[in-house]
C-alpha positions, 0 to 999 in steps of 0.5 A, spaced: 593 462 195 598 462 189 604 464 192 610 460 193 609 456 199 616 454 203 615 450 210 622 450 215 621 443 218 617 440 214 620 432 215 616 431 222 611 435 228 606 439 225 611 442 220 611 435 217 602 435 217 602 442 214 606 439 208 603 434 207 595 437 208 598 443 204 601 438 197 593 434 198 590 441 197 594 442 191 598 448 194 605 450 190 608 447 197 616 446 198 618 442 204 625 443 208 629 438 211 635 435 214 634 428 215 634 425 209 630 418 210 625 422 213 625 426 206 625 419 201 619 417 206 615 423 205 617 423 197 615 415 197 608 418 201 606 422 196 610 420 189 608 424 184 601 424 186 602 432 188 606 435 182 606 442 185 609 439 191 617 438 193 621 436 199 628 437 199 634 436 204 637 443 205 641 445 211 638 452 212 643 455 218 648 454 211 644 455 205 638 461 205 638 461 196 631 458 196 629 464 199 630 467 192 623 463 189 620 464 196 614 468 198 610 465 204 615 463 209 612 458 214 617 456 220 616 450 224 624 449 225 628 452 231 626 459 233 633 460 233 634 458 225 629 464 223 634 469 224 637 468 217 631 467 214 627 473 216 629 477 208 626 483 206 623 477 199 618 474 203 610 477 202 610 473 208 612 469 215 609 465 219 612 462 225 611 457 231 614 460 237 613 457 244 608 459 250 615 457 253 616 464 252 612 465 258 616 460 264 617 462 270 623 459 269 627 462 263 632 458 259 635 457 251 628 456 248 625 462 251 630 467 250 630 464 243 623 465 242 623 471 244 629 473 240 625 471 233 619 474 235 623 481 236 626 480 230 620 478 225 616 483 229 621 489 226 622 487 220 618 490 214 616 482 213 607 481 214 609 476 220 605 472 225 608 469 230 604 463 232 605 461 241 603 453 242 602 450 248 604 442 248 603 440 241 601 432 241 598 427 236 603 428 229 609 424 228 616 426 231 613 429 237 616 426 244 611 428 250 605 422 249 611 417 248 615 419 253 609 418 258 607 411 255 615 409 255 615 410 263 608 407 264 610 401 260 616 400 265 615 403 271 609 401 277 607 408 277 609 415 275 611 420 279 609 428 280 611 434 284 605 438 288 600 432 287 601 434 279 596 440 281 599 444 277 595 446 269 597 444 262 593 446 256 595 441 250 593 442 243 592 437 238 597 437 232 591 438 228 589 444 231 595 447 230 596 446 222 588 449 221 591 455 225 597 456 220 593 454 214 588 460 217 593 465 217 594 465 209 590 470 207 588 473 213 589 480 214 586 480 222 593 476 224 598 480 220 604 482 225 600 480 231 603 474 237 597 470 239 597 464 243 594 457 241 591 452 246 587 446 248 580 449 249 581 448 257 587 448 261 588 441 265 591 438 271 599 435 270 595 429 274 589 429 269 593 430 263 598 423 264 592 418 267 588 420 260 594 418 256 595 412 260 588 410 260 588 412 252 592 405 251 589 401 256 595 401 261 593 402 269 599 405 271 598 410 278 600 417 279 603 418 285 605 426 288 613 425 289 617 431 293 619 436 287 627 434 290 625 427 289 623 429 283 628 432 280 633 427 284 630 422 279 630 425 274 637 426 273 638 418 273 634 417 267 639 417 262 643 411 266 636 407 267 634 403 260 628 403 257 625 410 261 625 416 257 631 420 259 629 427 264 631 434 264 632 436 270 628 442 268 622 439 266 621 437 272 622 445 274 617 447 270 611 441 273 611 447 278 608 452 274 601 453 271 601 454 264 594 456 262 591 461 257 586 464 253 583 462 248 579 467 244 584 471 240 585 464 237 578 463 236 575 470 234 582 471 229 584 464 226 576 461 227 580 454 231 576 451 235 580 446 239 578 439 240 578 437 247 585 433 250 580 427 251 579 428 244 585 428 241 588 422 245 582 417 243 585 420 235 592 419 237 590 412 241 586 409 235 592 412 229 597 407 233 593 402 235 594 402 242 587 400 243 
């Protein structure tokens, strides 16, 4: 592909992955971002080794001009910022949304999500809508770290329902090979299709492995959900443990598993497992 690549969100996440795979590939690549020192960190990374690569601050919710030079738009920002940015100059738009999209609990992100999706699909913009599950294993993504925080600081962590309900992770990786197989891919052109871990896990499963990923022997203990829930609000009070939404307790509550074969058979990702992926992220941070 020779087209003009532009990636919203690209200092952290799987956004900044995707920067930095595509720079590395020799893509005509812009970057956006709002923290400057993450930007003058990406910029010291690649220097000019990647002359067709650029990373830059812009605040698009005010400035939308580079749209003018844009003719692939990738979105891995707020769902909510991609409404002023869907113009009719792109060849292409690929974002990614959220299988929050599915909750029983609906909150802001939901109905974002599915505004954009709404928005993007009725455009006359080629779109694809990317829907991840928990995306972990890349810099600036909090759900490993919050688990090891508490597992560092507490004798045990606490789960509602004896942390019986599924989770169904997908390594950062997998999720930027999922993007990058959308560039020149007709068989997603205006289609929503969920990326997941290749088998859905227990909540219960999913933590002990991330404890175990760093050598830590920290239980898992069923809590009812209101003390839970209890325990969550005071999080931001008690020092050194990650901060608990209240809402993300809720959402312990519900099974959250999906099928993998349109992921499969139209983007040809076949994810890693959780195991996998945890031994990769473990071995990156020298955990081990």
């Amino acid at each position: 592909m020779s087209q003009q690549i532009t990636i919203v969100g690209a200092t952290s996440g799987p956004g900044k992955s995707l920067f930095l795979r595509l720079a590395e590939g020799g893509y005509s690549v812009r970057g956006i971002g709002r923290d400057h020192k993450k930007i003058l960190e990406i910029k010291q990374r690649f220097g000019y080794k990647y002359p067709k690569a650029e990373i830059s601050a812009i605040d698009v919710a005010r400035d939308q001009s580079f749209l003018d030079s844009t003719e692939v738009l990738i979105h891995c920002s707020r769902p909510e910022l991609a409404k002023g940015l869907i113009s009719s100059n792109l060849a292409r738009f690929i974002a990614l949304g959220s299988t929050r999209k599915f909750t029983r609990y609906p909150d802001i992100k939901c109905r974002e999500v599915s505004e954009m999706e709404s928005r993007a699909l009725s455009s006359n913009v080629a779109v694809t809508i990317l829907h991840p599950t928990l995306i972990y294993g890349a810099e600036g993504l909090s759900n490993i770290e919050r688990i090891i925080d508490m597992a560092k600081n507490v004798p045990f962590i606490p789960l509602p329902m004896r942390g019986r309900s599924l989770i169904q992770p997908i390594h950062s990786d997998d999720v930027v090979d999922a993007i990058i197989n959308c560039l020149d891919n007709d068989k997603v052109i205006n289609k929503s299709i969920v990326i997941a871990g290749p088998t859905p896990i227990t909540y219960r499963y999913f933590v002990e492995t991330v404890v175990n990923s760093i050598g830590l022997s920290t239980r898992v203990m069923s809590v009812p959900y209101l003390l839970v829930a209890a325990t969550a609000r005071i999080t931001r009070y008690i020092p050194k443990l990650p901060t608990i939404d209240p809402a993300e307790v809720k959402r312990l509550l519900e099974d959250k598993h999906f099928d993998t074969l349109e992921m499969q058979r139209n983007l040809g990702i076949t994810p890693r497992s959780f195991e996998t992926g945890m031994a990769q992220y473990a071995n990156s941070r020298e955990y081990n």
